[in-house]
C-alpha positions in Angstrom: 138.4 -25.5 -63.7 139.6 -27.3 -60.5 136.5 -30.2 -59.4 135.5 -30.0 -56.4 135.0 -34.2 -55.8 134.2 -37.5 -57.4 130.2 -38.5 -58.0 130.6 -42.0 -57.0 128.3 -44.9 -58.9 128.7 -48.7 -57.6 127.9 -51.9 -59.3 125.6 -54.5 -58.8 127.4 -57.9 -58.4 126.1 -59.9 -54.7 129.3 -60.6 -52.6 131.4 -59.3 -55.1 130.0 -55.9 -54.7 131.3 -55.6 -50.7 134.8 -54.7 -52.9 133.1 -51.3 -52.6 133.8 -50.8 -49.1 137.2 -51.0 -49.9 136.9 -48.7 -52.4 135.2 -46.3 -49.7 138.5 -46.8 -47.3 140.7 -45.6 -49.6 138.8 -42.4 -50.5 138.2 -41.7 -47.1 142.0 -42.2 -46.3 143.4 -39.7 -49.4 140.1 -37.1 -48.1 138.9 -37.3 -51.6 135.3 -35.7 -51.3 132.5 -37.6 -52.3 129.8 -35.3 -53.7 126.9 -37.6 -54.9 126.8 -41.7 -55.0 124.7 -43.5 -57.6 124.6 -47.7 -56.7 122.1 -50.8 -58.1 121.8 -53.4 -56.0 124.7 -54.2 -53.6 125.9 -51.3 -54.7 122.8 -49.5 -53.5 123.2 -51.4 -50.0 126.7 -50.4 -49.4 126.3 -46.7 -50.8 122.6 -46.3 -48.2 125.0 -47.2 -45.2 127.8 -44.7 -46.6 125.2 -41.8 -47.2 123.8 -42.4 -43.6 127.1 -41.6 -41.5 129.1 -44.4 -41.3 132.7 -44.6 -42.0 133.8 -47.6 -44.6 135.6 -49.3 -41.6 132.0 -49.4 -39.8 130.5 -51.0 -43.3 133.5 -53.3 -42.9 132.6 -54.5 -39.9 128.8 -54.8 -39.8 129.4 -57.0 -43.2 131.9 -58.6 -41.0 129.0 -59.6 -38.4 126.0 -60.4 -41.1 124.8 -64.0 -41.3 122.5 -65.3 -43.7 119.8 -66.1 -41.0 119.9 -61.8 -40.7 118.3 -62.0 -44.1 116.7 -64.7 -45.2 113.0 -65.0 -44.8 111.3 -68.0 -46.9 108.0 -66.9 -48.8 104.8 -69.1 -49.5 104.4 -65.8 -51.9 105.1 -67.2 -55.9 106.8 -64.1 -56.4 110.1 -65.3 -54.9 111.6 -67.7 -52.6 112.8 -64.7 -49.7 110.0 -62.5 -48.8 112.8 -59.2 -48.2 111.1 -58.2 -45.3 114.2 -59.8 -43.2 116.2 -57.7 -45.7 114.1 -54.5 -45.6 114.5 -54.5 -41.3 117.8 -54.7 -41.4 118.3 -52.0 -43.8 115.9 -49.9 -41.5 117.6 -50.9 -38.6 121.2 -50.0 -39.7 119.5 -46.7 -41.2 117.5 -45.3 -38.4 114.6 -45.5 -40.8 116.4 -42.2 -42.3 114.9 -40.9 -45.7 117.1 -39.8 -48.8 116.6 -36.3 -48.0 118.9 -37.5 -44.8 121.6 -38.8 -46.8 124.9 -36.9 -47.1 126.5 -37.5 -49.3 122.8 -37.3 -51.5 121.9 -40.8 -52.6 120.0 -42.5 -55.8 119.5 -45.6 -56.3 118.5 -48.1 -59.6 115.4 -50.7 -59.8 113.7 -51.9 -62.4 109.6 -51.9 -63.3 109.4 -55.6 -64.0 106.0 -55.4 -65.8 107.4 -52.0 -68.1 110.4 -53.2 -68.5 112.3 -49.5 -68.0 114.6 -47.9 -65.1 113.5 -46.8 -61.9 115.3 -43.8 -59.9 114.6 -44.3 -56.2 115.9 -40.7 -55.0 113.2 -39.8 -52.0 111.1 -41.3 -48.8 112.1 -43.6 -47.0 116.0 -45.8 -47.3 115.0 -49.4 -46.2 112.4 -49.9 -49.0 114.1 -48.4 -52.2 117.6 -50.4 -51.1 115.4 -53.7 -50.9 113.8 -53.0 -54.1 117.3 -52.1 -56.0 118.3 -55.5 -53.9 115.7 -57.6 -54.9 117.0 -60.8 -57.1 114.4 -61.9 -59.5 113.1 -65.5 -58.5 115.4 -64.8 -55.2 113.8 -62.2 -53.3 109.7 -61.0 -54.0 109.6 -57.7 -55.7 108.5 -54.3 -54.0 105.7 -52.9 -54.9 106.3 -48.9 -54.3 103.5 -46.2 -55.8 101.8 -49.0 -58.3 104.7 -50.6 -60.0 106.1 -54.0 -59.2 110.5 -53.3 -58.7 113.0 -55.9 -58.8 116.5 -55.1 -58.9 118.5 -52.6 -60.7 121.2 -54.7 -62.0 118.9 -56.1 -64.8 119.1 -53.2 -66.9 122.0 -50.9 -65.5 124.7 -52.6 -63.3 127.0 -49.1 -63.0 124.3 -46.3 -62.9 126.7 -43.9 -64.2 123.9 -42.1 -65.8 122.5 -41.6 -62.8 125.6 -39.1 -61.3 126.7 -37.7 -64.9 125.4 -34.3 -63.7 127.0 -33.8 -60.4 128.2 -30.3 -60.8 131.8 -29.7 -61.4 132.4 -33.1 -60.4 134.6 -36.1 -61.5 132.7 -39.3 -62.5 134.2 -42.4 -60.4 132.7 -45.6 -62.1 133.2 -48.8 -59.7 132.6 -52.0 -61.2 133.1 -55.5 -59.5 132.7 -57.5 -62.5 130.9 -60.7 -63.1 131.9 -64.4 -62.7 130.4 -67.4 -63.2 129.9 -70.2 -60.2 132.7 -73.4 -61.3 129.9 -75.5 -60.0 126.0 -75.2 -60.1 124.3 -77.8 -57.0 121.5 -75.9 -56.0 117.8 -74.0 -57.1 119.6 -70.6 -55.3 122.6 -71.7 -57.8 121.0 -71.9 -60.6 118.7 -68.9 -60.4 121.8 -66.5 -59.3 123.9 -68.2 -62.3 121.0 -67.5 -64.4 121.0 -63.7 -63.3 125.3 -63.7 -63.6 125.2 -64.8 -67.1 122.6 -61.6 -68.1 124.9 -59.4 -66.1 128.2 -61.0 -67.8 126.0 -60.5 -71.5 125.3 -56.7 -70.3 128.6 -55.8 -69.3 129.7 -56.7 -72.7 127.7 -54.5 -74.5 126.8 -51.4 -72.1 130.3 -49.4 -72.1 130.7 -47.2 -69.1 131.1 -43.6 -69.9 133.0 -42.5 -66.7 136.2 -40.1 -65.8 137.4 -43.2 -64.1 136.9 -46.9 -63.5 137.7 -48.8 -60.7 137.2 -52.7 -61.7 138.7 -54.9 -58.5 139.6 -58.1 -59.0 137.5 -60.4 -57.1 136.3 -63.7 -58.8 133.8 -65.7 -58.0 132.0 -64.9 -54.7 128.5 -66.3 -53.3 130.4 -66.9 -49.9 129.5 -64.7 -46.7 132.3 -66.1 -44.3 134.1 -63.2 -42.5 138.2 -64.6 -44.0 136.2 -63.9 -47.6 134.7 -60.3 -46.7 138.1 -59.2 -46.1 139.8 -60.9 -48.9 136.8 -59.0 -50.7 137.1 -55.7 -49.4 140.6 -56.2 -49.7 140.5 -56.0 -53.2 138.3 -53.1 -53.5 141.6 -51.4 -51.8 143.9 -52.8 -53.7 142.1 -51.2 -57.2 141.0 -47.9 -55.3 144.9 -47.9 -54.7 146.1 -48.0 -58.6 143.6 -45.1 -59.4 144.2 -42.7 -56.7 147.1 -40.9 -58.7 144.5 -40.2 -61.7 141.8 -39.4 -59.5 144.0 -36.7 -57.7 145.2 -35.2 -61.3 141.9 -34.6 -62.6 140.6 -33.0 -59.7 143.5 -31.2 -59.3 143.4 -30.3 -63.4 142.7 -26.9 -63.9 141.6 -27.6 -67.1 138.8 -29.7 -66.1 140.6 -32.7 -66.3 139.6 -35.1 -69.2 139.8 -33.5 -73.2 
């Protein structure tokens, strides 16, 4: 049976993960529908914007225009060394304060319970505090606390929520995955505590297979930088691997057969 679109689920990964708005540019430019998007962390930042109307050149440029004084807010809270709130207004603002039952293409996002331990699926209410939660950096960023449980972000337990979009009716499953690499030097307390998260996620890509249709794994490297010559070179790359799996993404959904045996 011929699919009607791709269910779309973006990694976690920081900078690295702004390869997705490449990714975004090249399905917008071969029309390839989009019925559902699944993203943890970064990948939940870039897929909110995407699921509230803009177009991936728009994404481009407001990641073009972001500084770190947009988002960083020191704490005197001993729950993290950025408060989010910084984070959380900007999300709202670029949002409209829209909910999820606004997005379109329908939106889910991954956090984590840090006291249970287990997976979170943020899928109603409000945007701009389920992104920060699926955002938030343990040690970097304070945790949200949303309807009695403390949420950090969704990277910790599942980096591609491929599981999240595996039901999509008659959908393909479009798995993007920035990978993970390691800082060459470590100078800093943000250093350490964002190598220290890297080497989980390196660990958990490892042993968590992704069960997708497709994979789209762009080659970044290392990335902590926000500068706008490495946001292109970023999204650039997202492109470039978007690019090399067009022709399989256009063969299953044009398989009559329903595409993979």
């Amino acid at each position: 049976m011929r699919k009607n679109g791709i269910a779309l689920a973006l990694s976690s990964g920081g900078a690295r993960g702004l390869a997705h708005i490449g990714v975004l540019k090249v399905l917008e430019r071969y029309q390839i529908p989009i019925l559902a998007i699944a993203g943890s962390s970064m990948g939940g930042v870039i897929g909110s914007l995407y699921a509230t109307g803009y177009s991936a050149d728009m994404i481009e440029d407001i990641a073009k225009g972001i500084r770190r004084s947009h988002w960083i807010d020191f704490s005197v809270s001993r729950m993290g060394l950025l408060a989010g709130k910084k984070l959380e207004g900007l999300i709202n603002l670029f949002t409209q304060g829209k909910t999820f039952e606004d997005c379109q293409p329908p939106l889910q996002v991954v956090a984590v319970d840090i006291e249970k331990g287990s997976e979170v699926i943020l899928k109603s209410g409000p945007l701009a505090q389920a992104i920060r939660a699926t955002a938030s950096i343990p040690g970097i960023f304070s945790p949200v606390v949303m309807d009695g449980r403390i949420l950090v972000d969704g990277g910790i337990i599942n980096r591609v929520p491929v599981n999240v979009i595996k039901s999509v009716p008659n959908s393909i499953v479009v798995a993007v995955d920035v990978g993970v690499d390691l800082a060459p030097r470590v100078q800093s307390m943000f250093d350490v505590l964002f190598q220290t998260f890297d080497i989980m996620a390196r660990e958990l890509r490892q042993c968590q297979p992704i069960d997708a249709d497709v994979v789209i794994e762009p080659h970044v490297g290392f990335s902590r930088e926000s500068h706008v010559s490495h946001v292109e070179e970023i999204i650039r790359a997202g492109e470039k691997a978007c690019e090399q799996a067009i022709p399989y993404i256009q063969q299953l959904l044009n398989d009559d057969q329903g595409g993979v045996q």
